[in-house]
Legacy VTK file of the C-alpha trace (Angstrom):
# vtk DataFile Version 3.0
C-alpha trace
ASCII
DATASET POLYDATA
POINTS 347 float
-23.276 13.997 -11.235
-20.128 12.320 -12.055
-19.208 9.244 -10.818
-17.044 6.381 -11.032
-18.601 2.441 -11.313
-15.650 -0.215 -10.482
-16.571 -3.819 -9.475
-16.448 -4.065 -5.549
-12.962 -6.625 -6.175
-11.108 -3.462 -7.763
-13.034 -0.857 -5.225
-10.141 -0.450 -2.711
-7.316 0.135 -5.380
-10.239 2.716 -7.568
-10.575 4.656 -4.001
-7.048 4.956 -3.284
-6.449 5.985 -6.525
-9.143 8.923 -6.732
-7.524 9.870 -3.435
-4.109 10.054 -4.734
-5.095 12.687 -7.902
-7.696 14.375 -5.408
-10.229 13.130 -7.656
-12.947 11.981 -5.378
-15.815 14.281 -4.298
-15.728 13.964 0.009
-18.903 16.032 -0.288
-21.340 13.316 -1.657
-21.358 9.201 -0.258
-20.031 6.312 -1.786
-23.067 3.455 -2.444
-22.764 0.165 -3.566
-25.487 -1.299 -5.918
-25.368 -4.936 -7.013
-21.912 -6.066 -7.900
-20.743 -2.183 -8.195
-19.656 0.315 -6.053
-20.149 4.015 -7.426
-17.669 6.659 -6.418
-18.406 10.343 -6.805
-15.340 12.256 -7.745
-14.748 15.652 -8.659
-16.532 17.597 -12.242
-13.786 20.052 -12.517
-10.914 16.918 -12.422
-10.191 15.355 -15.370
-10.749 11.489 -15.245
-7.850 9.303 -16.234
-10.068 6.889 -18.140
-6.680 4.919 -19.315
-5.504 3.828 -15.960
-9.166 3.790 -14.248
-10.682 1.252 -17.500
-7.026 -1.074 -16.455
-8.570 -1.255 -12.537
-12.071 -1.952 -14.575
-13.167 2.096 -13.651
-15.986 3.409 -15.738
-16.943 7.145 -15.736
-20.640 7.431 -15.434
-23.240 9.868 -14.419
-24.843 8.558 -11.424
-27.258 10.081 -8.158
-25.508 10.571 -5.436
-26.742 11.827 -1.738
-24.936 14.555 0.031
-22.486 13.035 2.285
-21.734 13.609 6.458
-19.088 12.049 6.766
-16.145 13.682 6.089
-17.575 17.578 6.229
-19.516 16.338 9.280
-16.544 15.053 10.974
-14.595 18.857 10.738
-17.624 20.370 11.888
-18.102 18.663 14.789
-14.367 18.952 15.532
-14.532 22.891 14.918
-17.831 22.969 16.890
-16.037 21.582 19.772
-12.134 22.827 19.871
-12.458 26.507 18.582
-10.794 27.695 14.970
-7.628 27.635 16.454
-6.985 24.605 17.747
-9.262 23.583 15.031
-6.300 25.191 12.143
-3.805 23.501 14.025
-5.490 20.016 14.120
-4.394 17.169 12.040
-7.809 16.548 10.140
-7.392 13.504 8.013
-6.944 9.797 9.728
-6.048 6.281 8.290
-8.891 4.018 8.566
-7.874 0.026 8.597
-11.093 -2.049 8.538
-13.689 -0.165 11.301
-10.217 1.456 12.911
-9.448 4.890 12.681
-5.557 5.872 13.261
-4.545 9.284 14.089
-1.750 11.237 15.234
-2.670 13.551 17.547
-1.295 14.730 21.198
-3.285 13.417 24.002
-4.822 17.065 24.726
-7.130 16.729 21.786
-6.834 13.055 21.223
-9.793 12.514 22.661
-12.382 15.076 21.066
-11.132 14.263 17.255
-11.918 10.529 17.957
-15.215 11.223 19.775
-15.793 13.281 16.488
-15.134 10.755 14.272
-17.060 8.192 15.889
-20.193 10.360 15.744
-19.878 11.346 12.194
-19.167 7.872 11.099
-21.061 5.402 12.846
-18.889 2.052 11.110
-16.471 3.253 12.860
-15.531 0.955 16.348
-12.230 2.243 17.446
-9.859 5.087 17.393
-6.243 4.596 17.922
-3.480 7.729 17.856
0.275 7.051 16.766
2.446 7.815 19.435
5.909 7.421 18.143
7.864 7.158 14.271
8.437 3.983 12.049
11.557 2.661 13.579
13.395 -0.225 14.427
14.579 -3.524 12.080
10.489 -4.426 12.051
9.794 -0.951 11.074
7.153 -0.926 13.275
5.406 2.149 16.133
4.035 2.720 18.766
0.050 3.631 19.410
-2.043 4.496 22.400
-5.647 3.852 22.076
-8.082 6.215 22.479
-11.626 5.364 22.464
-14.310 2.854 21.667
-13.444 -0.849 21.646
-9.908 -2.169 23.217
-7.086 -3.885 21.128
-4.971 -3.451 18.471
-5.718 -6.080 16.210
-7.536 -5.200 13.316
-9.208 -6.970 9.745
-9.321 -5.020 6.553
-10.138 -5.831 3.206
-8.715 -4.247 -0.243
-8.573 -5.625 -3.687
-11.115 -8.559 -3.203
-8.556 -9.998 -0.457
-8.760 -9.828 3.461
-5.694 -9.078 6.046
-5.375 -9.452 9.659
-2.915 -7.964 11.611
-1.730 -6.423 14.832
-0.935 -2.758 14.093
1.742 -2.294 16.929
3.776 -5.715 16.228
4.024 -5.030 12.183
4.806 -2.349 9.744
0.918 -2.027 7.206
-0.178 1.204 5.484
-3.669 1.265 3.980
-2.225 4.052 1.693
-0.458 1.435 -0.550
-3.381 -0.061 -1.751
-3.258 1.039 -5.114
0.443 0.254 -5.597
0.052 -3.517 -4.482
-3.050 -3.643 -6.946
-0.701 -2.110 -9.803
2.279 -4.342 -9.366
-0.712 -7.442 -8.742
-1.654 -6.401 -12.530
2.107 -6.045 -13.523
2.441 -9.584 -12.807
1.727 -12.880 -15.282
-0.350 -15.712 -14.203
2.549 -18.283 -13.725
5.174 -16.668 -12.898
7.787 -17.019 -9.869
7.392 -14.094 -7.897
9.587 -13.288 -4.959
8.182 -10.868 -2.184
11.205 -9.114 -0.121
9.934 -7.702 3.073
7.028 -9.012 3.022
5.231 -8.615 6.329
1.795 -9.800 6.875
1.569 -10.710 3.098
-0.384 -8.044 1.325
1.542 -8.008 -1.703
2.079 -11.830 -1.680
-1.645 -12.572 -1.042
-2.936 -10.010 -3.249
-0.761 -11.689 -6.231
-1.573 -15.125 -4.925
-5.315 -14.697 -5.551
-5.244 -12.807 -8.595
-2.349 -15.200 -10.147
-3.563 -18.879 -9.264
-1.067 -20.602 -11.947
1.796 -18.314 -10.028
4.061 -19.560 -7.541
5.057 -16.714 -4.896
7.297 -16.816 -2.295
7.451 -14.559 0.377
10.556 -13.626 3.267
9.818 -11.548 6.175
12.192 -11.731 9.343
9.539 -10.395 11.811
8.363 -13.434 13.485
4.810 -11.681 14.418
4.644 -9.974 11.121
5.299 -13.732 9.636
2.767 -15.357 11.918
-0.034 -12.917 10.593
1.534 -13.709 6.721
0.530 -17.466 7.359
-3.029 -16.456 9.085
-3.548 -14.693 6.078
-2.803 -17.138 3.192
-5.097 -18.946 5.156
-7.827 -16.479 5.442
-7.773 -15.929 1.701
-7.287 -19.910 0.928
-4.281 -19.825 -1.058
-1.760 -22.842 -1.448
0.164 -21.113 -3.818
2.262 -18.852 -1.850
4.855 -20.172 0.711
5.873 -17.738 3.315
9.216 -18.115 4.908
11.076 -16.753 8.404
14.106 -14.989 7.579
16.768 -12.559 6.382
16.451 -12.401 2.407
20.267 -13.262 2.523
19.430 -16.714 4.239
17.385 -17.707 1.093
19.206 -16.299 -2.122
20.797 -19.586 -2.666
18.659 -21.516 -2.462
15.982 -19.769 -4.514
19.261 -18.867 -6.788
17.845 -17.848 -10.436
14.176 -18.703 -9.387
12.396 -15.590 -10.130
10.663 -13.846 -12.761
9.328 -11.168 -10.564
10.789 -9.647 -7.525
9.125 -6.968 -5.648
11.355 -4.765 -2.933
9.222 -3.130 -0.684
11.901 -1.651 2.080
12.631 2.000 1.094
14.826 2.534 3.943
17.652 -0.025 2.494
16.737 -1.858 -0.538
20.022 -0.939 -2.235
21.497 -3.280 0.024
19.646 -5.885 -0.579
20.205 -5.761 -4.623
23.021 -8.810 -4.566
20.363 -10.764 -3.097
18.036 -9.886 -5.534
20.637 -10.725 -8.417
20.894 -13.698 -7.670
17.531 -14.944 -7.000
16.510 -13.203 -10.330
16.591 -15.743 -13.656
17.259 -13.751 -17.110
14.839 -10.873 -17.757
13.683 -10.381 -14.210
11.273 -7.489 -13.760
12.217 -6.137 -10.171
9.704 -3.126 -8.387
12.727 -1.482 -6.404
10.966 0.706 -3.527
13.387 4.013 -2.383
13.396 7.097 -1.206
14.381 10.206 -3.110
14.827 14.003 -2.954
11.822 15.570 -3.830
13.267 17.549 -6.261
15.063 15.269 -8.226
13.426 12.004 -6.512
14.864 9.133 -8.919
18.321 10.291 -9.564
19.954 8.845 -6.892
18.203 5.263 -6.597
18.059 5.203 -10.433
21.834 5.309 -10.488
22.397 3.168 -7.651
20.405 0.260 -9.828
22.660 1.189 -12.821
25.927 1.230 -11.258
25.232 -1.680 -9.254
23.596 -4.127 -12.136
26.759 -2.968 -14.926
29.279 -3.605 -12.352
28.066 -7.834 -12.447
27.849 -7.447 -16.284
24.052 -6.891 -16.767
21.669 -5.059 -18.407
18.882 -2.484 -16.975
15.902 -1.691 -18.784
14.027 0.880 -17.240
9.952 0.011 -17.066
7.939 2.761 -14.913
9.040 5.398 -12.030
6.166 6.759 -9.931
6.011 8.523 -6.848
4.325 6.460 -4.359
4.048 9.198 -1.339
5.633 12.035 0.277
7.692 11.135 3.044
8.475 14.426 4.906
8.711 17.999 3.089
12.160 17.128 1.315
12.001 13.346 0.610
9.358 10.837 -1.527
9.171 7.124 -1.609
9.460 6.351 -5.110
8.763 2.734 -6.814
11.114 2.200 -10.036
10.307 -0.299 -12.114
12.867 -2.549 -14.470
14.527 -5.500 -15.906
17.444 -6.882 -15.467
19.159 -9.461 -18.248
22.814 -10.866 -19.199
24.291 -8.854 -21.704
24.744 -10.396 -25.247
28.434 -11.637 -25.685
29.767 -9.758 -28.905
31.176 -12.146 -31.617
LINES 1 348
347 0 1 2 3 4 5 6 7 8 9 10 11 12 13 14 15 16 17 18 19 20 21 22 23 24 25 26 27 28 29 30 31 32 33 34 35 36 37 38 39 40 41 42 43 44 45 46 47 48 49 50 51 52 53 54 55 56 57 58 59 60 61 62 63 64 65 66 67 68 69 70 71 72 73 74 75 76 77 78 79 80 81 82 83 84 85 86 87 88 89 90 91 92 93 94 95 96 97 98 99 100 101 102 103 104 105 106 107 108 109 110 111 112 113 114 115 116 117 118 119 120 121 122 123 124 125 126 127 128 129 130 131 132 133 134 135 136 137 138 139 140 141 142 143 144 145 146 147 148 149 150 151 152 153 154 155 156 157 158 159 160 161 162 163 164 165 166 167 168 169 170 171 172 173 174 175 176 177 178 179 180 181 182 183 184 185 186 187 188 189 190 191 192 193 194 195 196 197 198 199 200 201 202 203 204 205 206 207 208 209 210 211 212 213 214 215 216 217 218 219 220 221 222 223 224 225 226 227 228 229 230 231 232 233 234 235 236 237 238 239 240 241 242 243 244 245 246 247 248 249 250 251 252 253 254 255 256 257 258 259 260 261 262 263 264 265 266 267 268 269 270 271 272 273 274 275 276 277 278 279 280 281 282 283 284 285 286 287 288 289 290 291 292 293 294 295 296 297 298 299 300 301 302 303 304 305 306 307 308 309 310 311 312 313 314 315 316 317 318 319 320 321 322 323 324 325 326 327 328 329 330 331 332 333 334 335 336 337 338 339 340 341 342 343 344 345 346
């Protein structure tokens, strides 16, 4: 059947983005063999090959065996709650290393875990959400709900590893495709700024892959800073500085420094655009993270870019728009792309 081969460094960003086109094939297991891992996706999809050969995706035909995993874990949870509590369910979880994340209400907490734990036996722990992203640290609450205690958790994506305490800093596993597409974005010696950059992914991930870069990195959570510097450490980088801080505490002195600025804070990255202007040199490529309506989702941040960049005098180039996510049933979070530069002076 048809498959996917990707070298195991690339495997996380291939995955999530099979998941994000509904491309991969839940029916059949993943295997790894050598240096490859083989994903089964879908016959009836059609394979991006151009964006799939850039993460170092091949199409292939491959044997794969009939998976339990995900169609074992709704069966058991049917099995055991009835069809309707079963339709009303949340059936899909987050997993973060060997910890599953739901969000669930504590009357059926407790039999979707249980059912994910039997149907996937790498699984160690089962944590619900218990509360919304809020707060300056855009961070949540969670209650946990079975197998082993703590909140603490290691995952690897991208050939890189990240430790972090889920309840003390904002991560999403969901994102691992974006951080490998800006990661490829990026040149190998540039200055890269990271905005918001909370236990590092982005910063790390662009770290390892860049060696020659120098990346700098500002988070004002002090735990979510603490894990950063664990982490540059875990991956043995000594090319990325992390720093403790309001972005406004550091745009002077990193005035003009970067070549690459990446904005990761959909909630209020507008407001953070002087900062960025002035820690951008002359052709700056920013990745500008917002939200947007879902039916016109880059108007407004689009024109917030424009009007705020030909106010100072410069010039926007626009690069790439995507839709990262959906955000609720009227908004998306919505990564544009572009480069900002001093206008020629006429005459």
């Amino acid at each position: 059947m048809l498959g996917i081969k990707v070298a195991k460094k690339s495997a996380e960003a291939v995955k999530a983005y099979l998941k994000a086109h509904k491309l991969l094939d839940k029916q059949h297991y993943v295997f790894s063999r050598g240096a490859f891992i083989y994903f089964p996706i879908l016959d009836k999809g059609k394979v991006p090959d151009g964006r799939l050969s850039l993460l170092g995706g091949k199409a292939v035909d491959a044997k794969f065996k009939r998976s339990g995993e995900a169609y074992g874990y709704k069966e058991l949870l049917l099995k055991r709650v009835g069809r309707e509590a079963f339709e009303n369910a949340v059936k899909s979880f987050d997993l973060i290393g060997s910890t599953a994340i739901i969000d669930a209400p504590p009357n059926i907490a407790k039999v979707i875990a249980k059912s994910i734990m039997d149907s996937n036996p790498r699984i160690v722990r089962v944590i619900s959400k218990s509360g919304a992203v809020s707060g300056v640290y855009r961070t949540r609450k969670f209650r946990h709900v079975a197998g082993e205690s703590g909140y603490e958790v290691t995952y690897s994506e991208n050939n890189i590893r990240i430790s972090l305490d889920i309840r003390k800093a904002f991560f999403s596993p969901r994102l691992a495709y974006e951080r490998k597409r800006v990661s490829d974005c990026a040149n190998d010696g540039e200055k890269v700024i990271v905005m918001f950059a909370g236990v590092g992914p982005f910063a790390v991930l662009i770290g390892k892959e860049h060696r020659k870069s120098e990346v700098v990195a500002m988070e004002l959570n002090r735990h979510a800073y603490n894990y950063m510097k664990k982490n540059i450490s875990l991956n043995k980088l000594s090319n990325v500085t992390p720093l403790l801080g309001n972005v406004n505490e550091f745009a002077s002195k990193y005035k003009g420094f970067a070549g690459r600025i990446i904005m990761p804070l959909p909630k209020d990255s507008k407001d953070f655009l002087p900062a960025a202007d002035k820690m951008a040199s002359n052709g700056c490529v920013i990745h500008f993270y917002a939200f947007g309506a879902k039916d016109d989702p880059y108007k407004e941040p689009s024109e917030s870019i424009t009007e705020f960049f030909t106010k100072r005098g410069k010039k926007v180039r626009f690069l790439h728009k995507r839709i990262v996510r959906t955000y609720s049933p009227e908004t998306v979070e919505v990564v544009i792309d572009f480069s900002v530069s001093k206008k020629r002076q006429s005459g």
